[in-house]
C-alpha positions as CSV (number, residue, x, y, z in Angstrom):
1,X,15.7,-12.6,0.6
2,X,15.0,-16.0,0.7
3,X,12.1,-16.0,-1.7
4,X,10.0,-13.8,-3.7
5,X,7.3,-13.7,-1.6
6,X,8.9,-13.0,1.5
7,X,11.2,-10.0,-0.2
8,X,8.2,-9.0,-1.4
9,X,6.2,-8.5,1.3
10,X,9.5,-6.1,3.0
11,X,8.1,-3.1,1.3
12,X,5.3,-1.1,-0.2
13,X,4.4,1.4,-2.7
14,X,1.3,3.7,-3.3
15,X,0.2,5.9,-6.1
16,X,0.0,9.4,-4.8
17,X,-0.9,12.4,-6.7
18,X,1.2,11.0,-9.7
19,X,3.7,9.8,-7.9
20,X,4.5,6.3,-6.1
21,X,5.6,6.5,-2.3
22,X,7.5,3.9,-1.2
23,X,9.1,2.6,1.8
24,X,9.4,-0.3,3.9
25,X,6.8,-2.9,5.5
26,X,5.0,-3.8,8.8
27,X,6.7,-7.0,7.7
28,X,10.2,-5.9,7.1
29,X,10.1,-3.3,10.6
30,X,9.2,-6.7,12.7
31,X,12.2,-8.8,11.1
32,X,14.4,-5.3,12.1
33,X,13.2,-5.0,15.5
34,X,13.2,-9.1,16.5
35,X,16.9,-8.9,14.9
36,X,17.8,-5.5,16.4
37,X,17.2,-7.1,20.2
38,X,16.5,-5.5,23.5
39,X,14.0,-3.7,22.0
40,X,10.1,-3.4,22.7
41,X,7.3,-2.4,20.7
42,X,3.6,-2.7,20.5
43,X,0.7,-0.8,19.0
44,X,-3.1,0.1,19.6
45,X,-5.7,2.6,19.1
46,X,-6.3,5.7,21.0
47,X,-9.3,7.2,19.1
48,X,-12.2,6.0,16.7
49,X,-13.8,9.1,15.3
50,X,-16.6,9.6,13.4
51,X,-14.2,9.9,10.1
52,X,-10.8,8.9,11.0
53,X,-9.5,6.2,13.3
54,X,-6.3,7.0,15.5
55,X,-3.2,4.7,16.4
56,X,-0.2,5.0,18.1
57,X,3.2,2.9,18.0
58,X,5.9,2.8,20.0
59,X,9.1,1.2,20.4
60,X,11.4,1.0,23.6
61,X,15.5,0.5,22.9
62,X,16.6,-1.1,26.2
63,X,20.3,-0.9,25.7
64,X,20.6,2.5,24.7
65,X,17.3,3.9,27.0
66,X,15.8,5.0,23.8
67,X,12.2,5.2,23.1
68,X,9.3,6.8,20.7
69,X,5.6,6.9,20.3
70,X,3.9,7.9,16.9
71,X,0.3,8.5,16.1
72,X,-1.4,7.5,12.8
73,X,-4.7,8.5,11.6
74,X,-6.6,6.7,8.9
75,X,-10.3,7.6,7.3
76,X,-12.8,5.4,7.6
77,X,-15.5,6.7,5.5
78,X,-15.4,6.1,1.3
79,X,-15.6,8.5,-1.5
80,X,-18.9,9.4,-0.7
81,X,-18.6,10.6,2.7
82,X,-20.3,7.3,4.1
83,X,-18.4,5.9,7.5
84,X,-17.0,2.0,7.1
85,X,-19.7,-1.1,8.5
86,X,-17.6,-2.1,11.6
87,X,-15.6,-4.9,9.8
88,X,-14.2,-2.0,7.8
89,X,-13.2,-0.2,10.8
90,X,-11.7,-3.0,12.5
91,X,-9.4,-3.5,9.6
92,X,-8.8,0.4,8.8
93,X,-7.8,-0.1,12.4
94,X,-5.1,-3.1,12.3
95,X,-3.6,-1.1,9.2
96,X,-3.3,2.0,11.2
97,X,-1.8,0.3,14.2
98,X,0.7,-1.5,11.8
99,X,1.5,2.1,10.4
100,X,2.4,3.6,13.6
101,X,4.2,0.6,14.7
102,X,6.8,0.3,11.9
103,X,7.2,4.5,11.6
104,X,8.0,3.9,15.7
105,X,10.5,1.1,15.2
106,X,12.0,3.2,12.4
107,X,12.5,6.2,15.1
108,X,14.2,4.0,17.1
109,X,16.5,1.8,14.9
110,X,18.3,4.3,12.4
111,X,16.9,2.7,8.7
112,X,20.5,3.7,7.3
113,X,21.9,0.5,9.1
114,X,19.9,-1.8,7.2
115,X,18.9,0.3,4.2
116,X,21.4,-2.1,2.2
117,X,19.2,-5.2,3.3
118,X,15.8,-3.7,2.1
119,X,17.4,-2.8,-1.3
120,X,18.4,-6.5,-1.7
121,X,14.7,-7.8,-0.9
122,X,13.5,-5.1,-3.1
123,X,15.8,-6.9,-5.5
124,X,14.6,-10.3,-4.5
125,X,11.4,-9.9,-5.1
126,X,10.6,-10.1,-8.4
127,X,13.2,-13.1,-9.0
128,X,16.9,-13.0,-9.7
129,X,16.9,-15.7,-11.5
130,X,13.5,-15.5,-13.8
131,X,13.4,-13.6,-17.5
132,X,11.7,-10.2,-18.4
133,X,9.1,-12.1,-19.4
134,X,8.6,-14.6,-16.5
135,X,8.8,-11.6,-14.2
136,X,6.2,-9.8,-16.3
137,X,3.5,-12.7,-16.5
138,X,4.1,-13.2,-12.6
139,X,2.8,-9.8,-12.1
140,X,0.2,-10.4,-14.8
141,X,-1.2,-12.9,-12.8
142,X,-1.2,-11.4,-9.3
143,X,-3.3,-8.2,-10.5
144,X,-5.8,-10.6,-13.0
145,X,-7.1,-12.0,-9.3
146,X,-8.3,-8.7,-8.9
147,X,-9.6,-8.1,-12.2
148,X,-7.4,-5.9,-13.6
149,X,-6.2,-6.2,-16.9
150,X,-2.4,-5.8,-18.3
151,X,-3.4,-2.2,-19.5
152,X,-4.7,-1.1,-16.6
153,X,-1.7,-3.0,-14.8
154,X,0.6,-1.1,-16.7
155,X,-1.1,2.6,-15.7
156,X,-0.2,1.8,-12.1
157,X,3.2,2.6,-12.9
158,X,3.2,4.8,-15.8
159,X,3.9,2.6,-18.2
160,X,2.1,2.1,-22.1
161,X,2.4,-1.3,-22.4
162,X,3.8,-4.7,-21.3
163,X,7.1,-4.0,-22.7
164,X,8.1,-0.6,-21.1
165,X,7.9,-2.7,-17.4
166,X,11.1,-3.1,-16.5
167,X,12.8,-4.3,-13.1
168,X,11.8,-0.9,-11.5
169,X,8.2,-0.8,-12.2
170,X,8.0,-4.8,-11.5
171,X,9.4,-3.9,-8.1
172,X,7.0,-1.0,-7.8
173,X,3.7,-3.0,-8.7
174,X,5.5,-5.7,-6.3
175,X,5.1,-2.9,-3.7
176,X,1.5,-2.0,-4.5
177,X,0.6,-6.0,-3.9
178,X,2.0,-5.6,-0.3
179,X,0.3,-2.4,0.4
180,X,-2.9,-3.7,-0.3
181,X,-2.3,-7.2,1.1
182,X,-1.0,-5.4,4.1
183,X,-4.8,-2.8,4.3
184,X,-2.9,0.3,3.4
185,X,-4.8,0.8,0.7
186,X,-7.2,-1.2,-1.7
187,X,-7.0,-2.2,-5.6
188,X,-10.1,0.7,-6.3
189,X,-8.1,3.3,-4.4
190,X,-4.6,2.4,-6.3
191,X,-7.0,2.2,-9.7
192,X,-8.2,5.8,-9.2
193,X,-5.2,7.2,-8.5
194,X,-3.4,5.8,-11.5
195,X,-6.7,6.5,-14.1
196,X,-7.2,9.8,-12.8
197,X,-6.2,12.8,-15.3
198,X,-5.2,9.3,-17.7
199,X,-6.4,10.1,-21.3
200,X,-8.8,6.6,-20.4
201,X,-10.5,8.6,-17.4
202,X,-11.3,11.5,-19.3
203,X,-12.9,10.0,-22.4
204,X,-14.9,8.0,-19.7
205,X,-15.9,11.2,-18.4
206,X,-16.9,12.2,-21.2
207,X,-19.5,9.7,-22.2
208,X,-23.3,10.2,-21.8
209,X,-24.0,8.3,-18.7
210,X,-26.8,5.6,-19.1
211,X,-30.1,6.1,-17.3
212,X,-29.5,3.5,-14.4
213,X,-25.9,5.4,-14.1
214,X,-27.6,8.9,-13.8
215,X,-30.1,7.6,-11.6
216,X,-27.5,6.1,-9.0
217,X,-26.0,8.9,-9.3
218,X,-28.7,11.4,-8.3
219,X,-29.6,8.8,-5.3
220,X,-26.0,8.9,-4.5
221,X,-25.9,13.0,-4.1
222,X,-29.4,12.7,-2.4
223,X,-31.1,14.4,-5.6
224,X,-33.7,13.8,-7.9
């Protein structure tokens, strides 16, 4: 808690299905485990598949002859079925091995001991001290370096406008910054899920596509 960015970067959240999951950071498992002591932990991968990439974590509490593995799978082909270039894999794979570590430290070290700590850097992170609005145009201009507009911004968290974000959905879109910082998940995947179903994605859908859209399309499905 002893700046935005750092409280910041203590959790995550990702929108699922119409809901946002939550929970603590790569980031915020290493401060527990260093803190914790006598305990030992590493990660790496176990399989690269031709559509999903396998890690495992584990964690090893000395003092109490404790320990715990955990897989973590991750796809590594897009929307259209195509596998990653190998840069793409090789980062699919450091976020899968980041996964599995901080679920294993979390088996280990109960998260109800320092559940009060995360609350307070969920706190933190959007700035004690700043106004609704400062908090607002901070997030503003975090998401316009990825191109995404207030509106849009807003759909993240199910929100109509700049002036229904309050501390919770700050905090969420906080979350969704360290998620994709982190390789959990990218701006086009949070995007999709928010739009999708939105009353935006279906009049969208709705239009007559262009020629070059059609055509890319067709090429896309192997067609025409």
């Amino acid at each position: 808690t002893l700046d935005e960015e750092t409280a910041g970067s203590m959790f995550y959240a990702m929108p699922r299905e119409g809901r946002t999951i939550e929970g603590p950071s790569i980031r915020f498992a290493e401060i527990v485990g260093s803190a914790w002591t006598n305990l030992r932990y590493g990660g790496r991968i176990v399989a690269i598949e031709e559509r999903h990439v396998t890690a495992q974590g584990a964690a090893f509490d000395l003092e109490n002859n404790l320990a715990c593995t955990v897989e973590a799978k991750r796809r590594i082909t897009d929307k259209h079925g195509r596998r990653y270039s190998d840069d793409m894999i090789t980062t699919t794979s450091q976020a899968a091995i980041s996964i599995a570590l901080r679920n294993a430290i979390f088996r280990v070290v109960p998260f109800a001991l320092v559940k009060d700590v995360y609350e307070e850097a969920r706190a933190a992170s959007i700035g004690k001290g700043k106004t609704m609005a400062q908090r607002r145009q901070a997030a503003i201009d975090v998401f316009a370096k990825w191109g995404v507009a207030p509106d849009k911004m807003c759909l993240l968290v199910a929100k109509a406008s700049m002036d229904d974000l309050d501390d919770d959905a700050l905090i969420k879109l906080r979350g969704i910054v360290t998620a994709i910082r982190d390789g959990e998940t990218t701006i086009d995947e949070v995007l999709r899920e928010a739009l999708a179903g939105s009353p935006a994605a279906e009049a969208e859908a709705k239009e007559p596509k262009g020629k070059l859209a059609t055509l890319t399309e067709k090429l896309e499905n192997g067609s025409g």
